[in-house]
C-alpha positions in Angstrom: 14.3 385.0 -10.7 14.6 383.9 -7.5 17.6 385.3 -6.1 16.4 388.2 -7.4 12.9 387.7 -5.3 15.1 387.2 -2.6 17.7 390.6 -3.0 14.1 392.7 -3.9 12.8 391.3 -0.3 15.6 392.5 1.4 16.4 395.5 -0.6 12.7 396.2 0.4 13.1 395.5 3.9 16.2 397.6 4.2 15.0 400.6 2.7 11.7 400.8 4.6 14.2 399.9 8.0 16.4 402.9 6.8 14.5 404.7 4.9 16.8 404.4 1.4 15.1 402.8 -1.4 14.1 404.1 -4.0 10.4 404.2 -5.1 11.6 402.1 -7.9 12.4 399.3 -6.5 9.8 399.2 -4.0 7.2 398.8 -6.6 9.8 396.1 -8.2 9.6 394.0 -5.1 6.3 394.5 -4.0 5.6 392.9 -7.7 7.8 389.9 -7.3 6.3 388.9 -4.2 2.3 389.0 -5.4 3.7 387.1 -8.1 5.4 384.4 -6.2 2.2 384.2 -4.0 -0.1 383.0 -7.1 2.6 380.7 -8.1 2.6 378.8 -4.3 -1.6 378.9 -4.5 -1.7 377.0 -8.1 1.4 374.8 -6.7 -0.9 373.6 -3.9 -4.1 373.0 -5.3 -2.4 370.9 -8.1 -1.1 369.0 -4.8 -4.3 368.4 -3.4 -6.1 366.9 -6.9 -3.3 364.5 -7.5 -4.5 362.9 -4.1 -7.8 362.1 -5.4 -8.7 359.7 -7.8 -7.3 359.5 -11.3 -10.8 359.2 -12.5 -13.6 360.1 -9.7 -16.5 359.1 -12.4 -15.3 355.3 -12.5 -15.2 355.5 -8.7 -18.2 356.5 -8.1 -20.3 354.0 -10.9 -18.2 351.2 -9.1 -20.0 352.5 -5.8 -23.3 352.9 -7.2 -23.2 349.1 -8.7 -22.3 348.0 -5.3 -24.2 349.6 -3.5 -27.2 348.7 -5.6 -26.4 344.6 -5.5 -26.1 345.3 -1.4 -22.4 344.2 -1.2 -21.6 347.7 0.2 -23.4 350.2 2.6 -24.3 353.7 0.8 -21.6 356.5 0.9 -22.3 359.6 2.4 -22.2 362.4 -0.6 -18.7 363.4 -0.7 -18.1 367.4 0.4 -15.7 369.2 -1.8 -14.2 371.3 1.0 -12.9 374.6 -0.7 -9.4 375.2 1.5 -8.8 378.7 2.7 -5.6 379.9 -0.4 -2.6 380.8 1.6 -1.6 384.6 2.5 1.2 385.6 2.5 2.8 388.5 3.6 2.5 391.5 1.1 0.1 389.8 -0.7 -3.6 390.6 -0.7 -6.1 388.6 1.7 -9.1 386.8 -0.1 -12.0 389.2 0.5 -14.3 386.7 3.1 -17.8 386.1 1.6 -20.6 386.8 4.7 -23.8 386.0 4.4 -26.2 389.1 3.4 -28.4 389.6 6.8 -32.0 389.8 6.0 -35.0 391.1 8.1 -37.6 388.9 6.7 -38.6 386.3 9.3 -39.0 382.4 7.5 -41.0 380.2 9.4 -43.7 377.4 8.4 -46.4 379.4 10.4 -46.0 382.6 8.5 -47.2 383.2 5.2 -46.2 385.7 3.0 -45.8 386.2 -0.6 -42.1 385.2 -1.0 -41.7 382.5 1.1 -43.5 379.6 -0.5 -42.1 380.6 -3.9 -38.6 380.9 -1.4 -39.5 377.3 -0.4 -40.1 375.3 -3.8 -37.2 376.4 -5.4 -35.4 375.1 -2.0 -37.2 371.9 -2.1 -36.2 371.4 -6.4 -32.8 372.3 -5.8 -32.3 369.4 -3.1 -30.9 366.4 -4.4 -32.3 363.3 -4.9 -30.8 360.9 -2.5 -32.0 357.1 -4.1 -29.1 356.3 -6.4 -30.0 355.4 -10.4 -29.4 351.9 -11.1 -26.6 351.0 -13.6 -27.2 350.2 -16.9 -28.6 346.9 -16.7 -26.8 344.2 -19.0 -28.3 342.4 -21.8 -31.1 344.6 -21.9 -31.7 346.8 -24.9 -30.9 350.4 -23.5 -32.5 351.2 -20.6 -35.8 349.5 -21.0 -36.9 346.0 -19.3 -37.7 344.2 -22.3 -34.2 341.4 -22.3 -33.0 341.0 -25.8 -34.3 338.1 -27.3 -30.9 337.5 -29.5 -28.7 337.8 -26.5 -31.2 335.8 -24.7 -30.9 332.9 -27.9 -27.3 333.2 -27.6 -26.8 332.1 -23.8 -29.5 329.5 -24.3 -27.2 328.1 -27.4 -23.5 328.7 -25.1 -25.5 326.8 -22.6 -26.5 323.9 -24.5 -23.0 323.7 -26.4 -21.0 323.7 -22.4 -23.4 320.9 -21.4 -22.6 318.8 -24.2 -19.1 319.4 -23.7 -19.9 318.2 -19.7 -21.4 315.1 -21.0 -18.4 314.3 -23.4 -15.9 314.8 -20.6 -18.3 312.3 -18.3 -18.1 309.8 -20.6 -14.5 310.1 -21.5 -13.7 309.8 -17.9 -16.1 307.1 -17.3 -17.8 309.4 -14.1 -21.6 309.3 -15.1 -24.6 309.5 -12.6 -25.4 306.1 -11.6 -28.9 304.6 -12.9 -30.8 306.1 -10.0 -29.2 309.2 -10.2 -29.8 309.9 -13.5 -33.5 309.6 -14.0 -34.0 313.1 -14.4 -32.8 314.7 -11.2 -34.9 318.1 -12.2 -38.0 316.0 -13.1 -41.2 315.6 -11.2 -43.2 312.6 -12.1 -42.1 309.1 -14.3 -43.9 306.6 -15.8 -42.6 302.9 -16.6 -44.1 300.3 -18.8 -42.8 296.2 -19.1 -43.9 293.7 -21.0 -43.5 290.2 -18.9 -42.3 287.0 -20.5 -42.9 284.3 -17.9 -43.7 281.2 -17.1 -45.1 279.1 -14.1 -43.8 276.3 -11.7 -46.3 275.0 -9.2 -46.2 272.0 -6.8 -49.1 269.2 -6.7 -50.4 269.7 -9.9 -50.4 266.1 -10.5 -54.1 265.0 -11.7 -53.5 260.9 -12.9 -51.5 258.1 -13.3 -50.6 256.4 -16.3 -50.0 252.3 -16.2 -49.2 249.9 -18.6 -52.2 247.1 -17.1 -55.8 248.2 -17.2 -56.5 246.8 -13.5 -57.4 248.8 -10.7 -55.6 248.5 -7.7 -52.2 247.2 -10.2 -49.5 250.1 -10.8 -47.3 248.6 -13.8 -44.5 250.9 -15.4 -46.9 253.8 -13.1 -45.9 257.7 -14.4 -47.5 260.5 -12.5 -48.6 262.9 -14.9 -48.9 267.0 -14.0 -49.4 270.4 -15.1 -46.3 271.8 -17.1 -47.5 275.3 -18.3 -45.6 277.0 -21.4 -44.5 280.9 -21.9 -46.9 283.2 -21.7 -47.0 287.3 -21.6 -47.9 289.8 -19.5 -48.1 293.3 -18.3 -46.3 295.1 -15.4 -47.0 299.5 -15.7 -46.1 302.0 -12.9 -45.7 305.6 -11.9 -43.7 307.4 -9.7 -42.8 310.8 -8.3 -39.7 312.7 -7.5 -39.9 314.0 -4.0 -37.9 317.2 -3.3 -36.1 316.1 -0.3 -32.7 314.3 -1.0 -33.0 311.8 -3.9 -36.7 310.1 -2.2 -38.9 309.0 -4.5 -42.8 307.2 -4.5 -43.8 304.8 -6.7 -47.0 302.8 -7.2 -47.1 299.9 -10.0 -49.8 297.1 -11.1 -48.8 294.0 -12.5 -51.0 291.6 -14.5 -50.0 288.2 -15.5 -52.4 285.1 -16.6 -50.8 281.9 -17.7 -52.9 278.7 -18.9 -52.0 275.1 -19.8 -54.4 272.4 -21.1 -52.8 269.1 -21.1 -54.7 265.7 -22.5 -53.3 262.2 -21.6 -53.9 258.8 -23.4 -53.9 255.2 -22.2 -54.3 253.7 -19.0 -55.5 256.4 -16.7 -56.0 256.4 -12.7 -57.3 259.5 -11.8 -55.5 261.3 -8.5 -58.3 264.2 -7.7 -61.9 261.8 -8.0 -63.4 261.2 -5.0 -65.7 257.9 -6.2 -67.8 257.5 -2.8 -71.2 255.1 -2.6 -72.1 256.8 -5.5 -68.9 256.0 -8.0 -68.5 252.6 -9.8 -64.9 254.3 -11.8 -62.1 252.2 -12.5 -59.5 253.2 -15.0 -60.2 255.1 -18.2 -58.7 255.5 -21.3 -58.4 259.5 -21.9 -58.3 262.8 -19.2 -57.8 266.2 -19.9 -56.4 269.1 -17.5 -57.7 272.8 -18.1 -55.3 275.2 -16.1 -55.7 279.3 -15.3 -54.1 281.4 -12.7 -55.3 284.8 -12.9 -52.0 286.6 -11.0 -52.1 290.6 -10.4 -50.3 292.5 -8.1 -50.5 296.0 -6.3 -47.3 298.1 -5.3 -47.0 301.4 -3.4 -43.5 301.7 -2.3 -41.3 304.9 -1.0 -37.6 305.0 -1.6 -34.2 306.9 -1.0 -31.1 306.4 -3.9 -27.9 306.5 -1.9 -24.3 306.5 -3.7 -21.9 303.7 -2.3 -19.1 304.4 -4.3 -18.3 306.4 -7.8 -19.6 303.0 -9.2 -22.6 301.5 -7.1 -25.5 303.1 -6.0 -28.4 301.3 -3.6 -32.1 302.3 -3.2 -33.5 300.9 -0.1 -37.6 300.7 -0.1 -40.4 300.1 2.0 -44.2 299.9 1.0 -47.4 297.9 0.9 -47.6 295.6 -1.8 -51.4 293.5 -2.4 -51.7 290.2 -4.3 -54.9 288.6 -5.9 -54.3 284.6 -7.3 -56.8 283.0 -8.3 -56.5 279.6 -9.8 -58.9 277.8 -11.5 -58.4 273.8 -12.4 -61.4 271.6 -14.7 -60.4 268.6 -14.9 -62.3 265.6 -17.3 -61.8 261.7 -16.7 -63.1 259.5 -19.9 -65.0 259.9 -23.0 -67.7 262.2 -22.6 -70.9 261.9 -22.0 -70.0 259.1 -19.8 -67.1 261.1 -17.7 -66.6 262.8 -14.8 -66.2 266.8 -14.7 -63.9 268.3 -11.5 -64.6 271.9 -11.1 -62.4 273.1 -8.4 -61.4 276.9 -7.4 -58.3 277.8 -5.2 -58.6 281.6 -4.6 -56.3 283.8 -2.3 -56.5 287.7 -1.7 -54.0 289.5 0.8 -52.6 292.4 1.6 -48.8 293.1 3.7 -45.7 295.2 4.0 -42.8 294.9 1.1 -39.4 295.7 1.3 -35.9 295.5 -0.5 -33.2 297.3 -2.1 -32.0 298.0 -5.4 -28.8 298.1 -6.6 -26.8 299.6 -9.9 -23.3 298.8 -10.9 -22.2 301.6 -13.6 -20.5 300.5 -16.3 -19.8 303.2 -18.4 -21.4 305.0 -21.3 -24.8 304.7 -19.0 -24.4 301.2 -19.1 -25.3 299.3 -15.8 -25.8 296.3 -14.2 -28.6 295.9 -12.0 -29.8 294.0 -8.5 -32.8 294.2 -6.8 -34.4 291.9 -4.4 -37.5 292.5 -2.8 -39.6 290.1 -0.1 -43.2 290.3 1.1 -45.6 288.7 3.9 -49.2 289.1 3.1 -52.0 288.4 5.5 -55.1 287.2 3.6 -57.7 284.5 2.7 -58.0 281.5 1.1 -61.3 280.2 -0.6 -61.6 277.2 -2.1 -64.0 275.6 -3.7 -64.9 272.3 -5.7 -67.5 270.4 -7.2 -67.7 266.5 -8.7 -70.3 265.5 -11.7 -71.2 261.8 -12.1 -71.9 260.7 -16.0 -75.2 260.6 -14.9 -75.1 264.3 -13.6 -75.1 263.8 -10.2 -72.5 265.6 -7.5 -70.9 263.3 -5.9 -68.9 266.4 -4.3 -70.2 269.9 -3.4 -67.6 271.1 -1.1 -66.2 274.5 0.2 -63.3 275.5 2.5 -61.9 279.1 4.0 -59.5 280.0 6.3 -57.0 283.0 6.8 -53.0 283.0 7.0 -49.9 284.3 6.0 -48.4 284.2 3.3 -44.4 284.8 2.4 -43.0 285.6 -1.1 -39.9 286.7 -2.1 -39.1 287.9 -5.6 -35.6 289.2 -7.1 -34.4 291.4 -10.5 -30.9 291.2 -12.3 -30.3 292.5 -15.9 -28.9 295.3 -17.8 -29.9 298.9 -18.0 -29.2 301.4 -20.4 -30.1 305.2 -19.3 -29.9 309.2 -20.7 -30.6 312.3 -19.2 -31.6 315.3 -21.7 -32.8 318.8 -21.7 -30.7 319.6 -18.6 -31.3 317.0 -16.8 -35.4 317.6 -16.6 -36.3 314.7 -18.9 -34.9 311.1 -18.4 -35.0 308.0 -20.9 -34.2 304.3 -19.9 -34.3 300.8 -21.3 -33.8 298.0 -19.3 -33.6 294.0 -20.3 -33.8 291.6 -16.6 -34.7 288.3 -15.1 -36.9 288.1 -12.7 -38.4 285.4 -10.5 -40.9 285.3 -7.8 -41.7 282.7 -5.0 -44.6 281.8 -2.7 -45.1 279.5 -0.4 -48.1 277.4 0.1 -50.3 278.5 -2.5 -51.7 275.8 -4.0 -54.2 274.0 -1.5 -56.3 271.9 -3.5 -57.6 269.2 -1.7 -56.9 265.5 -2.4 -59.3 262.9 -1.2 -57.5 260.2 0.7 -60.0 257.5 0.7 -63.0 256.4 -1.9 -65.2 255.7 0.5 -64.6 257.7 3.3 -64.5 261.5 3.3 -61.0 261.8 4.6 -58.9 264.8 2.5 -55.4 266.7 2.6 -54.2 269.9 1.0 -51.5 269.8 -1.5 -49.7 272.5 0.1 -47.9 273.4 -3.2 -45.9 276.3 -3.7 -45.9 278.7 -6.6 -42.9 280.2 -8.9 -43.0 282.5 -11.6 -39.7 283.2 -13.4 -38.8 284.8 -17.2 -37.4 287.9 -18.8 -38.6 291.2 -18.4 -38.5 294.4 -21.1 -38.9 297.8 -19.6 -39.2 301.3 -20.7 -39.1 304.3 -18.0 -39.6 308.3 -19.0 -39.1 311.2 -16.7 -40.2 314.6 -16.8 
């Protein structure tokens, strides 16, 4: 075909140079060559579409969905440029398509009858240039209303991959340390302990005990004192997670009343009488000790948990803490009516700064040990008070003291804790069982009379201890 193409072009040029073809074969080659021309036109424009995309739809929702999640700046429209089809010699040229000239004048300050019916169909045929949003997922069709089944589902895959997280923590041993696990996503917590205790306290000691019933003669002597037993009480608390980095407040109130009576038998020499002008006592046979500390305690402390190590974690705090004691001591010597009643008060109240750290060693399976140790020094004020009956009802002592000082304490925690995080970490459980001891110096200042005739006196200057176990239970939300 195409050597012939090629003989009918020059058989044609030849015979229109010299004038010797045939009609015949002019219309033969002037055939072949409009023929090869549509045959180059289709050849290019299959060229210029396998340049494009294979598929211009998928291109363009991929643009859209960027475009409308802002990780690419809109596209301008694309412009199909229509490409002039080749001539060729011989061939026909493409007839040029002008634009029909008009005499009607189109301007927004003339009116006529066409031109606002000229001007909304230009304004409807223009395109709308905000881009439709995609299909939106999990939603049912188009509307905004998310599918509560494919809503159920996630919820469920959630649950089911956060269980599989916590199974992996504990295989590996990694889980959050004590402080890091109550309820990183919570807001408030509340703790409750019950208090197991009991109570060491210096110069207690209220008679003597001999084997010769002599005044003045201290055979096979025994001092005898207060020795209070176990007794309960109550420690509750509440707390709040702050939103900056792991700092939490927490405010507690702790309650704890121990009381002792103790009687004695035999040969007594009473240690707290004052006898005076008005006092004929020697020795008796019986005395009894009535004992009651009224302890409660005030904490408002702010504090940071920060990670040591994979396995130890401190909180460091710093607050106020406020203390009222009060301890109350009736003491009896001999057989009533004819005995003598010792009614004395020893009542301090103070306020001062607290501080300490706490400490949790992980064990595993949120397991822990814990640390903590905490110290205190309170300015406040003691009162004291005491009073002496005769057997024949008259004081022999009506006497009062106050003064204000400092006072130091120091208390300490260690025990075993056992913790759990649920409901995605928003909800916190804990359980812990501890020992814990507290110290203060110089709280016992009961007087003690030095002479029976003379008014001369000195304080005990005891010092105070409580020390047992402690139960705790701690919820976040």
């Amino acid at each position: 075909m195409f050597k012939r193409f090629v003989f009918s072009c020059v058989s044609l040029s030849l015979c229109q140079g010299f004038g010797c073809a045939d009609e015949q074969e002019r219309e033969v080659a002037q055939h072949l060559l409009e023929e090869f021309g549509k045959i180059l036109i289709i050849h290019e424009d299959r060229e210029e579409k396998a340049e494009e995309p294979a598929n211009v739809a998928e291109e363009e929702v991929v643009d859209e969905i960027l475009e409308k999640k802002k990780l690419r700046s809109p596209r301008p429209p694309r412009d199909k440029k229509k490409k002039a089809k080749a001539h060729f010699a011989g061939s026909k040229k493409p007839a040029i398509e002008e634009e029909k000239k008009t005499t009607k004048i189109r301007n927004e300050w003339v009116v006529s009858k066409t031109y606002p019916k000229d001007r909304k169909k230009k304004v409807e045929e223009e395109p709308s240039s905000e881009l439709e949003p995609p299909a939106r997922p999990f939603l049912i069709g188009n509307s905004d209303a998310p599918s509560k089944k494919r809503l159920k589902e996630l919820s469920e895959r959630i649950d089911e991959l956060q269980s599989q997280v916590n199974f992996l923590e504990d295989e590996v041993g990694m889980k959050r340390h004590r402080a890091e696990m109550k309820a990183p996503k919570g807001l408030i917590y509340f703790s409750a302990e019950w208090l197991f205790w009991t109570t060491k306290e210096e110069g207690t000691e209220f008679g003597i005990t001999t084997n010769i019933q002599k005044a003045g003669i201290l055979s096979g002597a025994e001092s005898q004192s207060v020795h209070f037993g176990w007794d309960s009480g109550v420690r509750a608390g509440m707390g709040v997670h702050l939103p900056e980095d792991n700092w939490d407040v927490f405010v507690s109130y702790t309650y704890f009343r121990p009381t002792q009576t103790t009687t004695l038998t035999g040969n007594i020499t009473s240690l707290a009488l004052y006898q005076g002008a008005t006092s004929d006592f020697e020795i008796v046979n019986s005395a009894n000790s009535d004992f009651t500390i009224n302890f409660q305690l005030g904490d408002v402390v702010i504090g940071k948990a920060c990670p040591l190590t994979e396995r130890l974690l401190l909180r460091p705090f710093i607050g106020m803490r406020g203390a009222w004691i009060k301890q109350k001591n009736i003491l009896g010597f001999g057989t009533p009516p004819a005995s003598y009643v010792i009614n004395r008060q020893n009542f301090f109240k103070g306020v001062g700064g607290l501080f300490g750290c706490e400490s949790n060693w992980q064990l595993g399976s949120g397991v822990s040990f814990l640390a903590n140790i905490a110290g205190a020094l309170l300015a406040g004020r003691f009162d004291l008070y005491q009073t002496q009956l005769t057997p024949t009802n008259l004081y022999a002592v009506n006497w009062q003291d106050h003064w204000k000082s400092l006072s130091p304490m120091v208390q300490y925690t260690t025990g075993l804790a056992w913790d759990r995080n649920f409901h995605r970490d928003q909800q916190h459980i804990g359980i812990a069982l501890s020992f814990e001891g507290q110290y203060w110096w110089d709280q016992n200042q009961f007087p003690i009379f030095m002479d029976d005739i003379l008014a001369s006196y000195t304080h005990a200057q005891g010092n105070l201890a409580f020390y047992g176990f402690n139960l705790s239970v701690r919820f976040d939300f």
